[in-house]
C-alpha positions as CSV (number, residue, x, y, z in Angstrom):
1,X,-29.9,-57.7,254.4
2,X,-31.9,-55.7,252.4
3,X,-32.2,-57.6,249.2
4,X,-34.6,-60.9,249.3
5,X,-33.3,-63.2,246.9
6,X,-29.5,-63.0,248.8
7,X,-31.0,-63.4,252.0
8,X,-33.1,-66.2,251.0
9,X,-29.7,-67.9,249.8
10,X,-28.6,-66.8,253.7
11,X,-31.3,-69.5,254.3
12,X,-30.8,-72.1,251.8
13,X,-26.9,-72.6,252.5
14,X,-28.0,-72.7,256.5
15,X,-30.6,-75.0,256.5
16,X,-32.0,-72.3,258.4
17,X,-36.5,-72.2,258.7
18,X,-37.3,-68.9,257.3
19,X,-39.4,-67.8,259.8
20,X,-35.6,-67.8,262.2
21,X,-35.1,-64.0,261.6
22,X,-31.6,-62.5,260.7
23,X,-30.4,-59.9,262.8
24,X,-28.6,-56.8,260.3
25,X,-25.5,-55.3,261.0
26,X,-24.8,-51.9,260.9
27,X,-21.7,-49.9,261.5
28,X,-23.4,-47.1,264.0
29,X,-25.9,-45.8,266.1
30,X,-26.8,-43.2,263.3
31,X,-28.2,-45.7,261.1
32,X,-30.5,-47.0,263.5
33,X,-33.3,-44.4,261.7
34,X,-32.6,-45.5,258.3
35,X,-33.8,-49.0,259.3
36,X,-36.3,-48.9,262.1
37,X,-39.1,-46.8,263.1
38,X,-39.6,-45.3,266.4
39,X,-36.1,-45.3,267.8
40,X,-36.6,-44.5,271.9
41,X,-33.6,-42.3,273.2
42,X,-32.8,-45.1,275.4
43,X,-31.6,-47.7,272.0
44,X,-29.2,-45.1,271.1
45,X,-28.0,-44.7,275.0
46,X,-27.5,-48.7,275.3
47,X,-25.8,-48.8,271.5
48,X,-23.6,-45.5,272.9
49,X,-22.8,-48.1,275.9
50,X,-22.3,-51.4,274.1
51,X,-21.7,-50.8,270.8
52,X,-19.8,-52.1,268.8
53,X,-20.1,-55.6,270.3
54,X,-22.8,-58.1,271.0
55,X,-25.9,-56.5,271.6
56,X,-28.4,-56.6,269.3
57,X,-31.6,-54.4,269.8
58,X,-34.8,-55.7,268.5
59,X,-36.6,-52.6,267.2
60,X,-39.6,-51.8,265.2
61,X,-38.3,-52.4,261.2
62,X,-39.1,-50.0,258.6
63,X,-40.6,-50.9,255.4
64,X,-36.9,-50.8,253.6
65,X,-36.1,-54.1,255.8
66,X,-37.6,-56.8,253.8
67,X,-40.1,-59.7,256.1
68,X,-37.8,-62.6,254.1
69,X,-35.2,-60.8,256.9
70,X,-37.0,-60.3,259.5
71,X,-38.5,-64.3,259.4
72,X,-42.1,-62.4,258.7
73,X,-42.2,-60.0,261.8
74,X,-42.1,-56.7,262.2
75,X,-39.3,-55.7,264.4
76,X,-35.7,-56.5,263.2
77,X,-32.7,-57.3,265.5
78,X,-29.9,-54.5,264.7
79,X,-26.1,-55.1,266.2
80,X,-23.1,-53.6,265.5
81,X,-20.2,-55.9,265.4
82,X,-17.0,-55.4,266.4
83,X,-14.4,-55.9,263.7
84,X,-12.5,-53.1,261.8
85,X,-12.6,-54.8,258.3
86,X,-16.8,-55.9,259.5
87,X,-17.0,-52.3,259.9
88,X,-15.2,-50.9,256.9
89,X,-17.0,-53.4,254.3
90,X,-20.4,-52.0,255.9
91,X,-20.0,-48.3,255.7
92,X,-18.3,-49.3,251.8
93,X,-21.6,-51.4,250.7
94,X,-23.9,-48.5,252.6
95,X,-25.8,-50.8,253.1
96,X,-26.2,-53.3,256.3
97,X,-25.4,-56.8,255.8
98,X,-27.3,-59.9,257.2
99,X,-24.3,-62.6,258.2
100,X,-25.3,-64.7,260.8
101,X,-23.1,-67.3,262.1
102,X,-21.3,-69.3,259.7
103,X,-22.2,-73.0,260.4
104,X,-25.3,-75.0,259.5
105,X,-28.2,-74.1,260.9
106,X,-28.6,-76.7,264.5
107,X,-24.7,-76.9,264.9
108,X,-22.5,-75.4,267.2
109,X,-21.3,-71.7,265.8
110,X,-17.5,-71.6,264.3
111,X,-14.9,-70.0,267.0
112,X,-12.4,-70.2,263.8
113,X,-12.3,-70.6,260.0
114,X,-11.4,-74.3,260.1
115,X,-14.3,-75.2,262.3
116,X,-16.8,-73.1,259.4
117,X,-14.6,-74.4,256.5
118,X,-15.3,-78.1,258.0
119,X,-19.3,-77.2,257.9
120,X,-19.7,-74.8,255.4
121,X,-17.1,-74.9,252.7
122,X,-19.2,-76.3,250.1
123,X,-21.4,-73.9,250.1
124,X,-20.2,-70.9,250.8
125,X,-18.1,-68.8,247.8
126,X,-16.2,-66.9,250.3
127,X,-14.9,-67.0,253.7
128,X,-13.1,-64.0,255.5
129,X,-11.1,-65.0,258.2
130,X,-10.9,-61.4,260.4
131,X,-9.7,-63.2,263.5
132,X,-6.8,-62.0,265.6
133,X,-5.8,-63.8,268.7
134,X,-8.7,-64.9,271.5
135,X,-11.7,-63.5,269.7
136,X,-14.6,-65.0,271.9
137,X,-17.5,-63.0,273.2
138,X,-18.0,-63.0,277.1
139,X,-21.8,-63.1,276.9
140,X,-21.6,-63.6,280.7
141,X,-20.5,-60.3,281.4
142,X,-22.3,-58.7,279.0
143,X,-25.3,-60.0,281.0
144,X,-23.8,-58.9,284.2
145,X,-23.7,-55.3,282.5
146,X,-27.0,-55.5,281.3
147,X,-28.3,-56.9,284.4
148,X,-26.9,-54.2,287.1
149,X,-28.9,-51.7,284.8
150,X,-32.4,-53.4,284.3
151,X,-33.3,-56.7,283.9
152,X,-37.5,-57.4,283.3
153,X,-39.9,-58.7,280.3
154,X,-40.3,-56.6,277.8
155,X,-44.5,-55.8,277.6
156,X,-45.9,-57.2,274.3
157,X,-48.5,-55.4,272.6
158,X,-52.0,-55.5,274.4
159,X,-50.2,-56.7,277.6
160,X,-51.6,-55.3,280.3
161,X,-48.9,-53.9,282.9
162,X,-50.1,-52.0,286.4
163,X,-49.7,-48.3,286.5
164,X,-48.6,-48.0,282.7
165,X,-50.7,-45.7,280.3
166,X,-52.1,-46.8,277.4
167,X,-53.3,-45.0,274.4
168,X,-52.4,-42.5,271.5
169,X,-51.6,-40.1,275.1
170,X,-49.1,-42.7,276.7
171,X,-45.8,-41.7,276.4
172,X,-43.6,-44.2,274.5
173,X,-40.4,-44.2,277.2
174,X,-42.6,-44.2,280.3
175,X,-40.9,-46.6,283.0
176,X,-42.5,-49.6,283.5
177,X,-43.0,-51.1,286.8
178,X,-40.9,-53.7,288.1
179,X,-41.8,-56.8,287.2
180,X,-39.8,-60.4,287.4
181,X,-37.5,-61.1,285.0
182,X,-37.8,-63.5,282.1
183,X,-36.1,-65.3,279.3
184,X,-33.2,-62.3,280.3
185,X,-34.8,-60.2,278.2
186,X,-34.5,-56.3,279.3
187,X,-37.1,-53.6,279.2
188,X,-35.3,-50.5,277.3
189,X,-38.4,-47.6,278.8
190,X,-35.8,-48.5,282.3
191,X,-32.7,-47.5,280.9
192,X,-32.8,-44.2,282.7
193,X,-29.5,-44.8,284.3
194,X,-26.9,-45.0,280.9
C-alpha cells in the first residue's frame, strides 16, 4: 500500500482507473495513527466494535500513504480484514497491504479461487486461497448494525450544517444534527453510543 510502483501494478493487472482509490489493510486499531491524521475517539470505538471485518473507515491519510493509493485524494479507506493468515502476513510485512478484490476491474468479485483463477490467473504471480467453509460477508447486517447506531451524510468540507460550529474553536467530535440519510454513508461525530 505504501509503495507506488506495486500499487500501480494493483492497477494495471485490474484494469482498474487510478483515480478508484485502494482501501489499506491493517491488522489493528493501533495502527490507525501511523497512517492517518486526526484519528476522532469515535474510529477507534467503531474499529473496537467491528473490527476485524468489513468496515472500512475513510480517514484523513498521512503523508506516508502515497496519492497513487489513495486515487489522488486525501483521506484513505482503512479496514481490517478478518483472516488469521491476512492478519499474520500484515503484522510480518509491518507494513499495510493494498489487496482489493481479486477479479478484473467491472466484474463481479471472486467468492472462491476458481472464480479469481478463471479472471485473473494470467496475471497475477500468486494466489492464496485462505478460504474455510461459507466465507461470505453479510453486508446486510452489517448495515442493520450500523444503522441502529447512526445513519446520516457525512458533512464535506465548507458544508454548511445548522447548529454546527465552525472554525479553528469548533470542536472536531461535536454531534451533528440530524439530517436524512444518504448514499448509507454514517456520520462518525454521532457515535456516542459504542
Amino acid at each position: 500500500a505504501l509503495d507506488e510502483e506495486a500499487v500501480l501494478h494493483i492497477f494495471e493487472a485490474k484494469g482498474r482507473p487510478q483515480d478508484n482509490p485502494l482501501i489499506i489493510h491493517v491488522p489493528d486499531a493501533s495502527w490507525l495513527e501511523r497512517y492517518c491524521k486526526d484519528v476522532p475517539e469515535s474510529a477507534h470505538r467503531l474499529a473496537e466494535r467491528f473490527w476485524p471485518g468489513p468496515l472500512t473507515m475513510i480517514l484523513p491519510r498521512k503523508p506516508i500513504v502515497p496519492l497513487r493509493t489513495t486515487g489522488g485524494l486525501d483521506t484513505v479507506g482503512v479496514r481490517c480484514p478478518n483472516h488469521p493468515i491476512t492478519l499474520d502476513i500484515i503484522r510480518a510485512a509491518d507494513v499495510p497491504i493494498a489487496a482489493p478484490s481479486g477479479n478484473t476491474s467491472g466484474r463481479p468479485s471472486p467468492t472462491c479461487l476458481a472464480d479469481m483463477r478463471e479472471d485473473m490467473d494470467d496475471v497475477q504471480e500468486m494466489m492464496m486461497d485462505g478460504m474455510v467453509g461459507d466465507t461470505e460477508i453479510d453486508e446486510d447486517e452489517l448495515d442493520r448494525e450500523l444503522a441502529s447506531i447512526s445513519v446520516e451524510p457525512m458533512p464535506t468540507p465548507g458544508m454548511s450544517v445548522p447548529g454546527q460550529q465552525v472554525g479553528p474553536t469548533a470542536d472536531p467530535i461535536a454531534p451533528v444534527p440530524s439530517m436524512p440519510a444518504q448514499d448509507n454513508a454514517f456520520n462518525l461525530n454521532d457515535l456516542n453510543t459504542l
